[in-house]
C-alpha positions in Angstrom: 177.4 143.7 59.2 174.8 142.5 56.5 172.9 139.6 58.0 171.8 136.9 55.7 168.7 134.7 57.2 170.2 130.9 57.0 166.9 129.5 55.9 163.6 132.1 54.4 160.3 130.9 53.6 158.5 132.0 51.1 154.8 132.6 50.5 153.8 133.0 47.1 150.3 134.6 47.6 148.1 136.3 45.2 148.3 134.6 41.7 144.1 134.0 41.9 143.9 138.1 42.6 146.3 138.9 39.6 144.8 136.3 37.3 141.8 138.6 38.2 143.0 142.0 38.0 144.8 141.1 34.7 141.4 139.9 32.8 142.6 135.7 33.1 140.6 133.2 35.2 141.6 132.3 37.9 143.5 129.3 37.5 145.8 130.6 34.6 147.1 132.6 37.6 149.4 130.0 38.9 152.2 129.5 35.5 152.4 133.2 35.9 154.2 132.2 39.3 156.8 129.9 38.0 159.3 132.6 36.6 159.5 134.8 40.0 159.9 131.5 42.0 163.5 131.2 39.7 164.0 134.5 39.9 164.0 134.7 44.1 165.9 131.3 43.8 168.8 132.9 42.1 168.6 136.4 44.1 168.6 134.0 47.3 171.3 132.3 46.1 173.5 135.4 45.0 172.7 136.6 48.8 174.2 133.5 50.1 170.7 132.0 51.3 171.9 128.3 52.5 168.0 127.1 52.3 164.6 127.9 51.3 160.7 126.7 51.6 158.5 127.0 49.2 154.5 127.0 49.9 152.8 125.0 46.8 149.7 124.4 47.9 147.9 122.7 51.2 145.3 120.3 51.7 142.9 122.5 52.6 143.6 123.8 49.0 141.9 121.0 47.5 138.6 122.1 48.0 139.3 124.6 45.7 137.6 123.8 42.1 138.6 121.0 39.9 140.3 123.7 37.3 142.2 125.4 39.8 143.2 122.2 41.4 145.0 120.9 38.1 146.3 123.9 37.3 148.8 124.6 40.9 149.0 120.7 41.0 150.9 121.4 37.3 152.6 124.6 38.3 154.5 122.6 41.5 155.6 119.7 39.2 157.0 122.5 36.1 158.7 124.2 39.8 160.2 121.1 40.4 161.8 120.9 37.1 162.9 124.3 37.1 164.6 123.6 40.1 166.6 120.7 38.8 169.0 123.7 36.7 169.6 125.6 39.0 172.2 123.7 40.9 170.3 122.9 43.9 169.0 120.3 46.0 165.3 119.4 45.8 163.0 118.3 47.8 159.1 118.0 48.3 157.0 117.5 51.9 153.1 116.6 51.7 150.6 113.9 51.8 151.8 111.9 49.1 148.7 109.1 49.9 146.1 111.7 48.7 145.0 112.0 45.4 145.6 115.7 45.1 149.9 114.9 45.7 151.1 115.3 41.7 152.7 111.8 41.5 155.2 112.9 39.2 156.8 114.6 42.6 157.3 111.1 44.5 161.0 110.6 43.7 161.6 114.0 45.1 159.6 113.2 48.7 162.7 111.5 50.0 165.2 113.8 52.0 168.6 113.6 51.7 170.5 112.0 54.3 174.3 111.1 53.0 177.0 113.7 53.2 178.5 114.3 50.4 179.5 117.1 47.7 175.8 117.7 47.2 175.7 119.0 50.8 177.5 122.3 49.7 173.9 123.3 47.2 171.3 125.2 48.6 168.5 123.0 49.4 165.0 124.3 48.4 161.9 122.6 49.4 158.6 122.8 48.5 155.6 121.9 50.3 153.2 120.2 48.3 149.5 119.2 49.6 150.5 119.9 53.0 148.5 120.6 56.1 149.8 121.1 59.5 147.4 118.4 61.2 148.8 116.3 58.7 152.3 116.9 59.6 151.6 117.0 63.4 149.2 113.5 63.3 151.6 112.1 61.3 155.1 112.9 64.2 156.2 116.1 62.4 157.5 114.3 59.1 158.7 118.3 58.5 161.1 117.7 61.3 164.0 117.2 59.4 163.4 120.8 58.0 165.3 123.6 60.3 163.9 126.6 61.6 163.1 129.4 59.5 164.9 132.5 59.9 162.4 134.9 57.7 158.8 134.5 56.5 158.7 136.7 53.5 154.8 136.7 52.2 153.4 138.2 49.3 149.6 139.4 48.3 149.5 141.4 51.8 147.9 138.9 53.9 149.4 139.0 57.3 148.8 134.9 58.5 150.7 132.0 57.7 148.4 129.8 56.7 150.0 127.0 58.5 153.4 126.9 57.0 155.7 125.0 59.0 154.6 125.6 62.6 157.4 124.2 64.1 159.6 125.6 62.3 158.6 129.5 62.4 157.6 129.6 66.2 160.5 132.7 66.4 160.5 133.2 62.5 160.7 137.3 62.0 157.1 137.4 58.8 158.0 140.2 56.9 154.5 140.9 54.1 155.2 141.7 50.5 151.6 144.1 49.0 152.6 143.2 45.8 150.9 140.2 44.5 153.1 137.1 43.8 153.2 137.2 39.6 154.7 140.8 40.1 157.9 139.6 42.1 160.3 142.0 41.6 163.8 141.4 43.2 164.0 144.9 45.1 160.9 143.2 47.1 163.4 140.7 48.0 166.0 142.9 49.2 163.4 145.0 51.0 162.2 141.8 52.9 166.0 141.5 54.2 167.0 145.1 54.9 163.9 144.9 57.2 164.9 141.7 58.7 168.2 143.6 59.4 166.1 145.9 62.5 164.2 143.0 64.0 165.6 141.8 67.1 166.6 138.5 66.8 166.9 136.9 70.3 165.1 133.9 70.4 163.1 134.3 73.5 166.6 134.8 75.6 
């Protein structure tokens, strides 16, 4: 029997090397991301995915220059909105006190808590200026977020950059080569055929 991972995170990595590769600089990289993050949404979706995690961008992040700043600060708010028609629940994590948060994303910040017909949508959430010190200093505000079946990461980096480390402590990390801009749905189903051998036992 097929198993479908409840809840996948997903690490789009690699729009900076492709901007590169493809004669751009480096921050026009990021809008080429948008339209694979909609397409794995719907291929999720069609698989029966219940939830999903989005990294935007992390704290640490901010350092990077002013340019670059504005332009994955731009691409997490048009994510957002891109969301919002697809028949899904929202929802953003991060430092929101910081100057780097995109302020436009505040009404999305708070989670969900009635039951009601909403509760039947895939919820997707995307983390936006977040920072794991930040999370943990601040009593795990990322605890109402359940634990993460499946890292899938693209760009071929194998670290997790501090995505949601309470949440991935058994998370099976499955690494994409390709770079994020070239998404390609087979990638997809590639990350869950392989999470199909891993042995899923939870420490038990």
């Amino acid at each position: 029997m097929f198993r479908i991972p409840k809840h996948i995170g997903i690490i789009p990595d690699g729009n900076r090397r492709w901007a590169k590769k493809s004669g751009l600089k480096k921050e026009e990289g990021y809008a080429f991301g948008l339209e694979p993050g909609l397409a794995l949404l719907r291929t999720a979706k069609k698989y029966g995915v219940r939830e999903l995690t989005y990294y935007g961008f992390t704290v640490d992040n901010c350092k990077r220059p002013r340019e670059q700043l504005k332009a994955f600060s731009r691409a997490c708010v048009e994510a957002v909105k891109l969301m919002e028609s697809e028949d899904v629940r929202p929802y953003v994590l991060g430092n929101t006190k910081s100057s780097c948060f995109p302020k436009e994303l505040i009404p999305y910040t708070e989670p969900e808590t009635s039951p009601g017909s909403d509760s039947d949508k895939m919820r997707v959430n995307l983390l936006v200026n977040y920072g794991w010190e930040w999370d943990m200093k601040h009593d795990w505000v990322s605890k109402m977020i359940p634990r993460v079946d499946l890292v899938i990461r693209w760009g071929g980096m194998c670290r997790l950059s501090g995505f949601l480390p309470l949440q991935t402590v058994y998370s099976d990390f499955c690494i994409i080569q390709e770079l994020w801009p070239d998404f390609k749905e087979e990638q997809f189903e590639y990350a869950l055929n392989w999470y199909q051998k891993q042995d899923v036992t939870l420490g038990g």
